[in-house]
PyMOL Python script that loads the backbone (N, CA, C, O; Angstrom):
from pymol import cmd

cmd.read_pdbstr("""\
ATOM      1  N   UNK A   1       0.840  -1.184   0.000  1.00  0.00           N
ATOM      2  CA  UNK A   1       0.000   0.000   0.000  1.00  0.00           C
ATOM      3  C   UNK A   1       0.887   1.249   0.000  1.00  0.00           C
ATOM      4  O   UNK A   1       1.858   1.247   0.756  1.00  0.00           O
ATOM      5  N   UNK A   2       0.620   2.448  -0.868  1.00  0.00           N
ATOM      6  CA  UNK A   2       1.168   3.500  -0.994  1.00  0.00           C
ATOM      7  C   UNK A   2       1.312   4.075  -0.130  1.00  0.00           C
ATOM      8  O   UNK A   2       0.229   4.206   0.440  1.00  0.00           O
ATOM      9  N   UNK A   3       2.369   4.728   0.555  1.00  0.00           N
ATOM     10  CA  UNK A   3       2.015   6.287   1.740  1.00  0.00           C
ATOM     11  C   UNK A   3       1.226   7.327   1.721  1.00  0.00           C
ATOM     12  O   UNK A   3       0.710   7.909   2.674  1.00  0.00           O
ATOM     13  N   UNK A   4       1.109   7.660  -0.016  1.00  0.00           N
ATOM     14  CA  UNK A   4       0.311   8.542   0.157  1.00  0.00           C
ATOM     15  C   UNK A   4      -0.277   8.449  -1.036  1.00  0.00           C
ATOM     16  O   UNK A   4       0.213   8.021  -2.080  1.00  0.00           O
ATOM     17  N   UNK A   5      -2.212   9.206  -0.681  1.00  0.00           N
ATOM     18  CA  UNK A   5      -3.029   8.624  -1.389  1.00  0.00           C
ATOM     19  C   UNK A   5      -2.744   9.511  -2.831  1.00  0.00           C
ATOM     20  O   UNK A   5      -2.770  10.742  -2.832  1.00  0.00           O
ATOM     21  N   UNK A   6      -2.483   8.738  -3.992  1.00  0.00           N
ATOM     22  CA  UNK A   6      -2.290   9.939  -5.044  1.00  0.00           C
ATOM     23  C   UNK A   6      -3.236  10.584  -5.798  1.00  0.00           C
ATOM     24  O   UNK A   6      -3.103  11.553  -6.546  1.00  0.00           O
ATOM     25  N   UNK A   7      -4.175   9.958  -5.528  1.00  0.00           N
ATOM     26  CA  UNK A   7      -5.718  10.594  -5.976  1.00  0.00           C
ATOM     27  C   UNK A   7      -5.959  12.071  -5.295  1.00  0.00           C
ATOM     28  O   UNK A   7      -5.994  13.198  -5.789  1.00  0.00           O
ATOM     29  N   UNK A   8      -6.089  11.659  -4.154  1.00  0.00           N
ATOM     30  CA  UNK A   8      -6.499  12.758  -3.359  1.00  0.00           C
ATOM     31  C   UNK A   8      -5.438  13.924  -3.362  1.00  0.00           C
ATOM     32  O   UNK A   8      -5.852  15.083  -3.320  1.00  0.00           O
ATOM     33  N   UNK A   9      -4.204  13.685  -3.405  1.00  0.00           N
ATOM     34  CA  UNK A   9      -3.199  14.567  -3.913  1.00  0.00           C
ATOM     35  C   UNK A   9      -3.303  15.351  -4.892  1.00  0.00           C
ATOM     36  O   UNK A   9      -3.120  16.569  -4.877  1.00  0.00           O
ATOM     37  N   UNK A  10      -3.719  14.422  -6.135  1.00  0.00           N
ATOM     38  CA  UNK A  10      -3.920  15.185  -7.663  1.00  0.00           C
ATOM     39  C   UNK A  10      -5.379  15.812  -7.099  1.00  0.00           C
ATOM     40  O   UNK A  10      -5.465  16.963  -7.528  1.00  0.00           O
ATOM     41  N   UNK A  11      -6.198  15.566  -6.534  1.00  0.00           N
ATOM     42  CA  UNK A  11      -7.280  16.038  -6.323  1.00  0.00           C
ATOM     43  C   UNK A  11      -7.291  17.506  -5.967  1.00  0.00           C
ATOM     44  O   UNK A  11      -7.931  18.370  -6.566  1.00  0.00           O
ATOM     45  N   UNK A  12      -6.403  17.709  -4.784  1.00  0.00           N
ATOM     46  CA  UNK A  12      -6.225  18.784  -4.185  1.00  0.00           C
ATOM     47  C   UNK A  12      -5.324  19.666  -4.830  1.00  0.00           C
ATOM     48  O   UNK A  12      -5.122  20.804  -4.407  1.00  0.00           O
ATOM     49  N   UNK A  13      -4.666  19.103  -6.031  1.00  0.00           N
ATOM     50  CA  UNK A  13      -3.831  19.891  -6.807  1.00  0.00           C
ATOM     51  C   UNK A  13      -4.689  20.895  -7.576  1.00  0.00           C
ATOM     52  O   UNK A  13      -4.144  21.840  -8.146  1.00  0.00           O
ATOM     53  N   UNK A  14      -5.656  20.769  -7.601  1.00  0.00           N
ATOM     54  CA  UNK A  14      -6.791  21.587  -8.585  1.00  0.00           C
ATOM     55  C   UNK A  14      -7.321  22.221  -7.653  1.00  0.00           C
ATOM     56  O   UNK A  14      -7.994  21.932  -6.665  1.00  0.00           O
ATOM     57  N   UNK A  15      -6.630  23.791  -8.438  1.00  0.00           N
ATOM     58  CA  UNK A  15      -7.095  25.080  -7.944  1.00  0.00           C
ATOM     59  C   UNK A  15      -8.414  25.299  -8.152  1.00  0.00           C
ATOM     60  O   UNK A  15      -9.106  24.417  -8.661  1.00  0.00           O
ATOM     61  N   UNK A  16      -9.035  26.745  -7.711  1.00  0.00           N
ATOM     62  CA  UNK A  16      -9.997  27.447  -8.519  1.00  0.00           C
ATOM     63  C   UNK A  16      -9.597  28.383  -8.956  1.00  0.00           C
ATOM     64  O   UNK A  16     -10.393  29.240  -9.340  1.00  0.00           O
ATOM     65  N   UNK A  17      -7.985  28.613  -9.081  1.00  0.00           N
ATOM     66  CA  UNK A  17      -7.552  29.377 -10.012  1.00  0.00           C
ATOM     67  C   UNK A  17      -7.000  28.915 -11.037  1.00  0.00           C
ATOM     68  O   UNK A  17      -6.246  27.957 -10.862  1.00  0.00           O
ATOM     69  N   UNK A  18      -7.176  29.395 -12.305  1.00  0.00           N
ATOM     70  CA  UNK A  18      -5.868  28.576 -13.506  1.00  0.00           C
ATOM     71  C   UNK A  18      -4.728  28.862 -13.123  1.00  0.00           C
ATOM     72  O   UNK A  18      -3.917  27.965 -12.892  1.00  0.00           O
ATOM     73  N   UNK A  19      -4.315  30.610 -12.923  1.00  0.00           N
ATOM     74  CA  UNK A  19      -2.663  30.655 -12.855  1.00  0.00           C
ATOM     75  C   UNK A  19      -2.239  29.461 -11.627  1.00  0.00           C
ATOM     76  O   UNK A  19      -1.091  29.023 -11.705  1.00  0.00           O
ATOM     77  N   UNK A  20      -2.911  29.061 -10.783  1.00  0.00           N
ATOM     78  CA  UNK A  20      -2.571  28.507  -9.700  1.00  0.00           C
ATOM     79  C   UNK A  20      -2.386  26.619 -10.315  1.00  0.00           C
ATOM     80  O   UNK A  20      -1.419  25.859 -10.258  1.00  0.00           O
ATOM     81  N   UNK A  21      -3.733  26.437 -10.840  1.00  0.00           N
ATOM     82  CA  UNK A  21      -3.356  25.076 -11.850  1.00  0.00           C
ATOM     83  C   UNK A  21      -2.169  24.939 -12.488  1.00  0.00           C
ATOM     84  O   UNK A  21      -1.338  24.057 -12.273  1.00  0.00           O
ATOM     85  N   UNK A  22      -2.092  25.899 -13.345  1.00  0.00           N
ATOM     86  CA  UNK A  22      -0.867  26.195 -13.979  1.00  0.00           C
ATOM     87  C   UNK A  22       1.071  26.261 -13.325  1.00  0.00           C
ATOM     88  O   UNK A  22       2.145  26.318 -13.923  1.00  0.00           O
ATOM     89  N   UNK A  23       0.722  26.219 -11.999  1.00  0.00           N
ATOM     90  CA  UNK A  23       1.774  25.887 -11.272  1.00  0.00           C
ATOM     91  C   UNK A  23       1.677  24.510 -10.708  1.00  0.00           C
ATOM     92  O   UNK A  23       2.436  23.616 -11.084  1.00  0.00           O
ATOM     93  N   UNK A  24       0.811  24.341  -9.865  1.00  0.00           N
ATOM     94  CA  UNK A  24       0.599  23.667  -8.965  1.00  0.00           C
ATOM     95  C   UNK A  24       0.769  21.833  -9.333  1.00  0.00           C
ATOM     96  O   UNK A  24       1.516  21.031  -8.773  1.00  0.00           O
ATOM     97  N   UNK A  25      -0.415  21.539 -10.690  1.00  0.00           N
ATOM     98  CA  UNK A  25      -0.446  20.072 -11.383  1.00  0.00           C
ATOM     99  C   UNK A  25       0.688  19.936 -11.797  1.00  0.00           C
ATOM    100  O   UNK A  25       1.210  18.848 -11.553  1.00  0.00           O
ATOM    101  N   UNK A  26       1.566  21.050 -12.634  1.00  0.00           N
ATOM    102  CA  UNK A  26       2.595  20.470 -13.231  1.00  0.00           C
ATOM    103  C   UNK A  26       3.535  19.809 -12.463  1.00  0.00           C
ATOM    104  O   UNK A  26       3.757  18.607 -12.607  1.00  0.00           O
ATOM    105  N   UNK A  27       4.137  20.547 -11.608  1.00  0.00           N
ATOM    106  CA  UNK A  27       5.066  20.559 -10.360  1.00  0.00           C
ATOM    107  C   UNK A  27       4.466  18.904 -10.157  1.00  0.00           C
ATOM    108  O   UNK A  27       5.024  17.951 -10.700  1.00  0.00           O
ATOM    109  N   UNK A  28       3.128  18.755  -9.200  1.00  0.00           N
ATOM    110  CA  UNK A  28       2.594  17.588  -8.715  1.00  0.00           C
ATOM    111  C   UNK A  28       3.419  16.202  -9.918  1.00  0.00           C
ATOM    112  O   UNK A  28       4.199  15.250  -9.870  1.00  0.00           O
ATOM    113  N   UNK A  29       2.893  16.674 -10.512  1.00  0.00           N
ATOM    114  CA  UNK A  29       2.507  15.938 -12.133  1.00  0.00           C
ATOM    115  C   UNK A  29       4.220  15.359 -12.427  1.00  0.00           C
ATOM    116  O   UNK A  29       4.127  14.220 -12.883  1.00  0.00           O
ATOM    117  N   UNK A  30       5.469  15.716 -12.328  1.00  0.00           N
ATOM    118  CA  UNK A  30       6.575  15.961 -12.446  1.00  0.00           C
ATOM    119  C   UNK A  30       7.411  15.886 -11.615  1.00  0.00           C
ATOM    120  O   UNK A  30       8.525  15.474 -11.940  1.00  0.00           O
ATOM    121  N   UNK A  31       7.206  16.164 -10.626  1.00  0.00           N
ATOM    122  CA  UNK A  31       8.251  15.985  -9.799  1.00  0.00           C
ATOM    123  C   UNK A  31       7.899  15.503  -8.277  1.00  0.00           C
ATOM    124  O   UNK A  31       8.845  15.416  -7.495  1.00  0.00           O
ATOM    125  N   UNK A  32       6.554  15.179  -7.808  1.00  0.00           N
ATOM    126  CA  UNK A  32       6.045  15.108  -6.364  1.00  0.00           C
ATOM    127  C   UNK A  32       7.095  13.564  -6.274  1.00  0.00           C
ATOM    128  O   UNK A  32       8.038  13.499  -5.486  1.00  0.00           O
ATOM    129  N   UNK A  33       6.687  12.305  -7.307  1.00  0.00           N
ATOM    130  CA  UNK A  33       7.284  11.114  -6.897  1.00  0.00           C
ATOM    131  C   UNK A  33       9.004  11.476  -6.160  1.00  0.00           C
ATOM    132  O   UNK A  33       9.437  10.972  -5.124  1.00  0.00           O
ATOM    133  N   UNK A  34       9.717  12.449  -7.036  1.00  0.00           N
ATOM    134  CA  UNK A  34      11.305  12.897  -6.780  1.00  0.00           C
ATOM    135  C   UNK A  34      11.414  13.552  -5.237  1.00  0.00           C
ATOM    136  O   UNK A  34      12.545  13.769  -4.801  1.00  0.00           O
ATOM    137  N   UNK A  35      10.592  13.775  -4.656  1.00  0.00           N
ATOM    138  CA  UNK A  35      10.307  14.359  -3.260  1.00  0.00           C
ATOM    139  C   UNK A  35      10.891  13.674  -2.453  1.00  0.00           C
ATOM    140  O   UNK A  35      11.057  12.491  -2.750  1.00  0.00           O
ATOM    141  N   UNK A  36      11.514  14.286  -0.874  1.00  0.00           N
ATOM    142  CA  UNK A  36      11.889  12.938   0.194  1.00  0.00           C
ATOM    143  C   UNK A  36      10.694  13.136   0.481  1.00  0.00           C
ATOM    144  O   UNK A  36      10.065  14.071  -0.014  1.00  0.00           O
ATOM    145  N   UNK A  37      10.104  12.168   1.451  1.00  0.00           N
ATOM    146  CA  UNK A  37       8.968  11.902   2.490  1.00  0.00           C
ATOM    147  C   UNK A  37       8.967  13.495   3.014  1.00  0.00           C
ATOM    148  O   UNK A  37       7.966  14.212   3.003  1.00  0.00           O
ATOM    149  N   UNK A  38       9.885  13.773   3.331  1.00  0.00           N
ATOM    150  CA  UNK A  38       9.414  15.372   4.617  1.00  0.00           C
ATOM    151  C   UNK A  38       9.088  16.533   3.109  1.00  0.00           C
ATOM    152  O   UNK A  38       8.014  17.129   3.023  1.00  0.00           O
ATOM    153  N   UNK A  39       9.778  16.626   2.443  1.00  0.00           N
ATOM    154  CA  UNK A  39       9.230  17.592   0.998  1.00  0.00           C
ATOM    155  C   UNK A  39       7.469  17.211   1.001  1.00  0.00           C
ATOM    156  O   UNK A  39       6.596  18.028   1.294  1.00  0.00           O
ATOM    157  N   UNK A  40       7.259  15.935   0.645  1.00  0.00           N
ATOM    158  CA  UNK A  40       6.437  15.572   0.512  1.00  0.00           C
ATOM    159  C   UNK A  40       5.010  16.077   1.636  1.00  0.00           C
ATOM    160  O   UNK A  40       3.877  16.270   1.196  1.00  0.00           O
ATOM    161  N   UNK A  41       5.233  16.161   2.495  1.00  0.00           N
ATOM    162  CA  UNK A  41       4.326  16.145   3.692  1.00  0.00           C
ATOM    163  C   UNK A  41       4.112  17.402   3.496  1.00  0.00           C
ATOM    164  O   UNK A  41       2.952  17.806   3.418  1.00  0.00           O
ATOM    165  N   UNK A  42       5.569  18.567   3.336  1.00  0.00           N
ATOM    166  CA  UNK A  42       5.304  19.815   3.377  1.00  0.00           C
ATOM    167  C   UNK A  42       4.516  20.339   2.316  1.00  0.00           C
ATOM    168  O   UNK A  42       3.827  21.303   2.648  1.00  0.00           O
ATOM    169  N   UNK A  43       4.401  19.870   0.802  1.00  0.00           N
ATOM    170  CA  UNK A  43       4.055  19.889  -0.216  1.00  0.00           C
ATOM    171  C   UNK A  43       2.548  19.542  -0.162  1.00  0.00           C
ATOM    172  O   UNK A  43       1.782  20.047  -0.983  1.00  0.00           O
ATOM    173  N   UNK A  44       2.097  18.664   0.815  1.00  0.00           N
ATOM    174  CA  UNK A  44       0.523  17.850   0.904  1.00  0.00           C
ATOM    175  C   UNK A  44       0.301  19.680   1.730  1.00  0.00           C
ATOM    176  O   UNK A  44      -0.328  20.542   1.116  1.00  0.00           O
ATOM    177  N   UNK A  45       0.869  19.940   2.993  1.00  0.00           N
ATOM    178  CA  UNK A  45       0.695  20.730   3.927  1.00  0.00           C
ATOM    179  C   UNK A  45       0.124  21.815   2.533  1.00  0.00           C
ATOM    180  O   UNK A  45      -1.099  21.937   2.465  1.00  0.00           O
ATOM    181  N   UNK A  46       0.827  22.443   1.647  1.00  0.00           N
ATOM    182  CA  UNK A  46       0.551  23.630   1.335  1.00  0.00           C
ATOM    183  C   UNK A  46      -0.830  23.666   0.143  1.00  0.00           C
ATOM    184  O   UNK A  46      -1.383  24.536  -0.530  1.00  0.00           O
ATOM    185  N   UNK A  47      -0.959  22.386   0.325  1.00  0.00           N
ATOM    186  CA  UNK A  47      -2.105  22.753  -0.645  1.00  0.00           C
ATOM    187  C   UNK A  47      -3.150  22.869   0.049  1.00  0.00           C
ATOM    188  O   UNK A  47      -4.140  23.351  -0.501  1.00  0.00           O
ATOM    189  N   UNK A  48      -3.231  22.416   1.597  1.00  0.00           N
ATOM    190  CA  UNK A  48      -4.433  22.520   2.484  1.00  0.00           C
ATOM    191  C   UNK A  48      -4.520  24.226   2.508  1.00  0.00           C
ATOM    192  O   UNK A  48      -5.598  24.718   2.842  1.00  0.00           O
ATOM    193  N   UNK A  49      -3.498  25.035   2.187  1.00  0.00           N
ATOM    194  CA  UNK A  49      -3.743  26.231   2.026  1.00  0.00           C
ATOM    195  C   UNK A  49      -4.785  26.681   0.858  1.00  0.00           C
ATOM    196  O   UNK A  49      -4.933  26.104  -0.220  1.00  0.00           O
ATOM    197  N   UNK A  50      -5.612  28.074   1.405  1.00  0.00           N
ATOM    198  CA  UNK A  50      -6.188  28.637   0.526  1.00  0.00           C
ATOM    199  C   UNK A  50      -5.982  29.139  -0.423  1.00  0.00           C
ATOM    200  O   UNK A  50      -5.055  29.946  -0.363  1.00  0.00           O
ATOM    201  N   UNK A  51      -6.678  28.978  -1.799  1.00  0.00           N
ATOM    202  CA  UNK A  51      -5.839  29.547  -3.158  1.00  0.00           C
ATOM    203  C   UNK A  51      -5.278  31.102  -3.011  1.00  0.00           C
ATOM    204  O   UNK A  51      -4.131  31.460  -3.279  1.00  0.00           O
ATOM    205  N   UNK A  52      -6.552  32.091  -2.434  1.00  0.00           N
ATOM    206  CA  UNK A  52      -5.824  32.966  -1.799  1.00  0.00           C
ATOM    207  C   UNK A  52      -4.162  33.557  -1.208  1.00  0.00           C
ATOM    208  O   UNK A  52      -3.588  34.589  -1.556  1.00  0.00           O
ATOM    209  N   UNK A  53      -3.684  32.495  -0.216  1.00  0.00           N
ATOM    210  CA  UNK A  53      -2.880  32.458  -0.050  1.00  0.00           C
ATOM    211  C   UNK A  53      -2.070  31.912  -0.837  1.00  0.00           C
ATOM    212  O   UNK A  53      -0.896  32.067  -0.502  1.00  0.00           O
ATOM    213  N   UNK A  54      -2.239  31.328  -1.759  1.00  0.00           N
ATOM    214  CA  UNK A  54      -0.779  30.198  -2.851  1.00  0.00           C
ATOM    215  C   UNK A  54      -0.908  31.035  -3.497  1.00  0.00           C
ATOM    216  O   UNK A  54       0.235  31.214  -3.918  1.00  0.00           O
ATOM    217  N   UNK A  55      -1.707  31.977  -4.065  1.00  0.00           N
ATOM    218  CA  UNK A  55      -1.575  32.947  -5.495  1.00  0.00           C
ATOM    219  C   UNK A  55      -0.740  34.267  -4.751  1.00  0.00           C
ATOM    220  O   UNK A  55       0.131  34.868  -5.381  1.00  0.00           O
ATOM    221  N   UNK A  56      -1.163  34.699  -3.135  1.00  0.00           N
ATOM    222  CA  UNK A  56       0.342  36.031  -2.904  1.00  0.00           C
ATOM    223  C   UNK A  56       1.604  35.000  -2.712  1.00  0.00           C
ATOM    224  O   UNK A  56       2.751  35.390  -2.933  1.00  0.00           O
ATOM    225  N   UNK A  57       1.432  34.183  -2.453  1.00  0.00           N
ATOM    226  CA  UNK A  57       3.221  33.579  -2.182  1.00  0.00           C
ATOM    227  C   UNK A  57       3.921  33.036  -3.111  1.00  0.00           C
ATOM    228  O   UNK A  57       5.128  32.805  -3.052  1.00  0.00           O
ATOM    229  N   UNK A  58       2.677  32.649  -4.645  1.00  0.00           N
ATOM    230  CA  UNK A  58       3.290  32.415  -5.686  1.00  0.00           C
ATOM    231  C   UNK A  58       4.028  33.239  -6.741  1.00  0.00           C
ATOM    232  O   UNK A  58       4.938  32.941  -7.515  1.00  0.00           O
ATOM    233  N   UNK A  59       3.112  34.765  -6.454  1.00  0.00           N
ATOM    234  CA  UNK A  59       3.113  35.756  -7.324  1.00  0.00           C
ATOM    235  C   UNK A  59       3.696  37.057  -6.488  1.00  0.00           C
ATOM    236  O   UNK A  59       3.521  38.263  -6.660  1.00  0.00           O
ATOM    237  N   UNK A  60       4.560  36.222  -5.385  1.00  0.00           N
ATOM    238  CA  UNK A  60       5.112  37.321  -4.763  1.00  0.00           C
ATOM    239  C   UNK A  60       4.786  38.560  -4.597  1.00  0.00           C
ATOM    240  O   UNK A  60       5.440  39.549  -4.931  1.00  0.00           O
ATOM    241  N   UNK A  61       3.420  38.501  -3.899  1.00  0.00           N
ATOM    242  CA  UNK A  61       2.669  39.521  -2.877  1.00  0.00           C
ATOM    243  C   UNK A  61       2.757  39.336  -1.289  1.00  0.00           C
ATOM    244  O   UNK A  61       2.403  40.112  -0.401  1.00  0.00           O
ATOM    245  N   UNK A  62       3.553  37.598  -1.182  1.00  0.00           N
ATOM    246  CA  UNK A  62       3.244  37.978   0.083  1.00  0.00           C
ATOM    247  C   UNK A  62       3.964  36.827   0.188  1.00  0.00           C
ATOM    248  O   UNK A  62       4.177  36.106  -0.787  1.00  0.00           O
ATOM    249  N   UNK A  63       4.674  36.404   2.175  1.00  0.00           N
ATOM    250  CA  UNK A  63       5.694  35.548   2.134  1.00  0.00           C
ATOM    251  C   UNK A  63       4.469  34.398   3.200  1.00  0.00           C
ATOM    252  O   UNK A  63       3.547  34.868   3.866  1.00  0.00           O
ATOM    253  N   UNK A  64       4.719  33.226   3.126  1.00  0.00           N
ATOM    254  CA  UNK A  64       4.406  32.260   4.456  1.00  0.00           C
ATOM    255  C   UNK A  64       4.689  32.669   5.661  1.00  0.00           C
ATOM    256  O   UNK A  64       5.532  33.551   5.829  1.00  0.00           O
ATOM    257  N   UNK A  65       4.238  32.275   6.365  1.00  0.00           N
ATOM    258  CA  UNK A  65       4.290  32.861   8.060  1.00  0.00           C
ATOM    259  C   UNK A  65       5.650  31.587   8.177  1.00  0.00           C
ATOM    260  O   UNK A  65       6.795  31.564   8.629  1.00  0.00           O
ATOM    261  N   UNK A  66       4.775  30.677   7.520  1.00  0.00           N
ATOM    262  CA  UNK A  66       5.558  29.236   8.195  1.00  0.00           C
ATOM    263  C   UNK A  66       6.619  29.183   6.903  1.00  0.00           C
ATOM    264  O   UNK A  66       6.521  29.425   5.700  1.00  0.00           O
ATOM    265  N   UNK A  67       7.620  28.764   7.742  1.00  0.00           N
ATOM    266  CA  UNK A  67       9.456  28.897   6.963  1.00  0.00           C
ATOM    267  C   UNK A  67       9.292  27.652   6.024  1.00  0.00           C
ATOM    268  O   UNK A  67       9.893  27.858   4.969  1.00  0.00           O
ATOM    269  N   UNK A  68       8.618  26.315   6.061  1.00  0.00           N
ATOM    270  CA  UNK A  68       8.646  25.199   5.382  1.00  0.00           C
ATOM    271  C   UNK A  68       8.210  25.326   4.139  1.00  0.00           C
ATOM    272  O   UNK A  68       8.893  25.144   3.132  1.00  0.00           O
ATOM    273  N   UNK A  69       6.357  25.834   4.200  1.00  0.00           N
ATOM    274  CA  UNK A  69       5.558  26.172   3.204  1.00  0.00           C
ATOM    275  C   UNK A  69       6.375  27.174   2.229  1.00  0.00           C
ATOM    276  O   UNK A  69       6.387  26.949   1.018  1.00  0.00           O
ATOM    277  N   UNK A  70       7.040  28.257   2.766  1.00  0.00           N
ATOM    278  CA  UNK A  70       7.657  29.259   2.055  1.00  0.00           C
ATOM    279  C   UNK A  70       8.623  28.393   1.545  1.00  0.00           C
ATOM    280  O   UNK A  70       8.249  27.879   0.491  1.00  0.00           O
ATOM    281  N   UNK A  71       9.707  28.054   1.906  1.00  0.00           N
ATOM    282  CA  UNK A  71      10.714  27.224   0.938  1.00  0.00           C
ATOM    283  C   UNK A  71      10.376  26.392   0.099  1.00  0.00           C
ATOM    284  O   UNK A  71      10.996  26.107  -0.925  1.00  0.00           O
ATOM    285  N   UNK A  72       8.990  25.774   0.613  1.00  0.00           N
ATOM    286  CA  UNK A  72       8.540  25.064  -0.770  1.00  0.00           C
ATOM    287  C   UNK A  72       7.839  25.970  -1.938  1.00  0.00           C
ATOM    288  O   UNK A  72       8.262  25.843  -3.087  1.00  0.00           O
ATOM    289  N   UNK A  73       7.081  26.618  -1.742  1.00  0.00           N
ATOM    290  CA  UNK A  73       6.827  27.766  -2.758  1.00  0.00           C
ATOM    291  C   UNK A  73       7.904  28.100  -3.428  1.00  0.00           C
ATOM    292  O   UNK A  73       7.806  27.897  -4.638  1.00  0.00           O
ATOM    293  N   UNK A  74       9.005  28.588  -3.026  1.00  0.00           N
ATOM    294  CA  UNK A  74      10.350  28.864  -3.940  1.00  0.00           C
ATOM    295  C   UNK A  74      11.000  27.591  -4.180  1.00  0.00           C
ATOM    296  O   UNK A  74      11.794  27.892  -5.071  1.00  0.00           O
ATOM    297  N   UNK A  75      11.140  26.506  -3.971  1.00  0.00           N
ATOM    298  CA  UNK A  75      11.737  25.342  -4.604  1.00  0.00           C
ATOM    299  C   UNK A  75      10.499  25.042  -5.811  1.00  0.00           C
ATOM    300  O   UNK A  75      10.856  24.547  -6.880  1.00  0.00           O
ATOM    301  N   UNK A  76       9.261  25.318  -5.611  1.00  0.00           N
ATOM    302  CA  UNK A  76       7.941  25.476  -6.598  1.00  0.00           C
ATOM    303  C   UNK A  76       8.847  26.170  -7.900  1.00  0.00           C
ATOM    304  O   UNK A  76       9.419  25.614  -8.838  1.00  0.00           O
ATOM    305  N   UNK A  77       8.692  27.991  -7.449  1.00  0.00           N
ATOM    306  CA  UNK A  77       9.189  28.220  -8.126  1.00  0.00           C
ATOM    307  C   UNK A  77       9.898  28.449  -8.810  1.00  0.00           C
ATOM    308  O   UNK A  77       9.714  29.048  -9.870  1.00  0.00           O
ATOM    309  N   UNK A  78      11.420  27.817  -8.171  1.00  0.00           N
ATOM    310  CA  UNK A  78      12.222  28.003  -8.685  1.00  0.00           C
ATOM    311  C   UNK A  78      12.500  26.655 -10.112  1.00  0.00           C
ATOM    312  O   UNK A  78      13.109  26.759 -11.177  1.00  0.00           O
ATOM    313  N   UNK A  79      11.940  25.781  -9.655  1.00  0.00           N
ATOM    314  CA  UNK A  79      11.717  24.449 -10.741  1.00  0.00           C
ATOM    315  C   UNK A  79      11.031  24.936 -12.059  1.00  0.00           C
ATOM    316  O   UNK A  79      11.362  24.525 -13.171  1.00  0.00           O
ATOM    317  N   UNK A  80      10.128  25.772 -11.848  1.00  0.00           N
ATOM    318  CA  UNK A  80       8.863  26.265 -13.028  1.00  0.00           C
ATOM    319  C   UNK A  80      10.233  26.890 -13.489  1.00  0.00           C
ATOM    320  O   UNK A  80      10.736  26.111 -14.299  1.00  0.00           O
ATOM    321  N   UNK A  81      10.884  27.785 -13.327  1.00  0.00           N
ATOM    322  CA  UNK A  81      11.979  28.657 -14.103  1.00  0.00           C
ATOM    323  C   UNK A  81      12.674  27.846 -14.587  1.00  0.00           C
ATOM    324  O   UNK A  81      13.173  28.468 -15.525  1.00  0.00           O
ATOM    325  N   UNK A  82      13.049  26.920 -14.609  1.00  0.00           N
ATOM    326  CA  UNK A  82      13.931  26.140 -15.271  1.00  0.00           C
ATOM    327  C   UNK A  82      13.461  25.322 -16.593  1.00  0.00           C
ATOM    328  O   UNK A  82      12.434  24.648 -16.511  1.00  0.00           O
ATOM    329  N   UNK A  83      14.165  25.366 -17.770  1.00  0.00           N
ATOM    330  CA  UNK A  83      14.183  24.553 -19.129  1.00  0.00           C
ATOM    331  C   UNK A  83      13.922  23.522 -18.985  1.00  0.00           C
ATOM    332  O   UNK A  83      14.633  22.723 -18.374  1.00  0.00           O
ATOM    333  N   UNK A  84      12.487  23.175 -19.672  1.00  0.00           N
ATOM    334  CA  UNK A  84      12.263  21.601 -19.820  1.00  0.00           C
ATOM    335  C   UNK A  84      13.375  20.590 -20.339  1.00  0.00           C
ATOM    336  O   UNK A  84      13.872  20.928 -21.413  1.00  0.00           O
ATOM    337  N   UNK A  85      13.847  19.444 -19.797  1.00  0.00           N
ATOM    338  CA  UNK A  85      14.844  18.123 -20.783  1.00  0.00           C
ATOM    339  C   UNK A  85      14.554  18.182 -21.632  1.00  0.00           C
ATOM    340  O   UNK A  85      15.024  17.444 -22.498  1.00  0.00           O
TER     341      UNK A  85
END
""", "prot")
cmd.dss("prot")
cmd.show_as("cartoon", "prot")
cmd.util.cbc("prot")
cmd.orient("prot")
């Protein structure tokens, strides 16, 4: 049995925003399996966040309170900046 459920993962990957889809599935979609376990948890953690909040910390209006969520947002985005293989 898996650790973690990947349904419900991809589930929660879907914004009600596009720009936020537009980050969020790919990343999931690409790179969640490459995660350690603790990335991972922190990564489940930030989607329990409100789109609200993922669209200022994505679009740099605004930082995480919590130091984890924030480093994952910039390991987020810093992956999206980078050239597809």
């Amino acid at each position: 049995m898996e650790k973690y459920n990947k349904l419900r993962i991809e589930w929660d990957c879907r914004r009600g925003m596009l720009e936020l889809d537009n980050i969020i599935m790919p990343f999931y979609k690409q790179h969640f399996d490459h995660l350690t376990d603790n990335q991972k948890e922190i990564f489940i953690r930030l989607l329990a966040c409100t789109d609200l909040q993922l669209f200022s910390w994505f679009f740099n209006r605004g930082k995480a309170d919590d130091t984890e969520l924030q480093n994952m947002v910039e390991y987020i985005q810093t992956i999206q900046k980078m050239p597809s293989a």
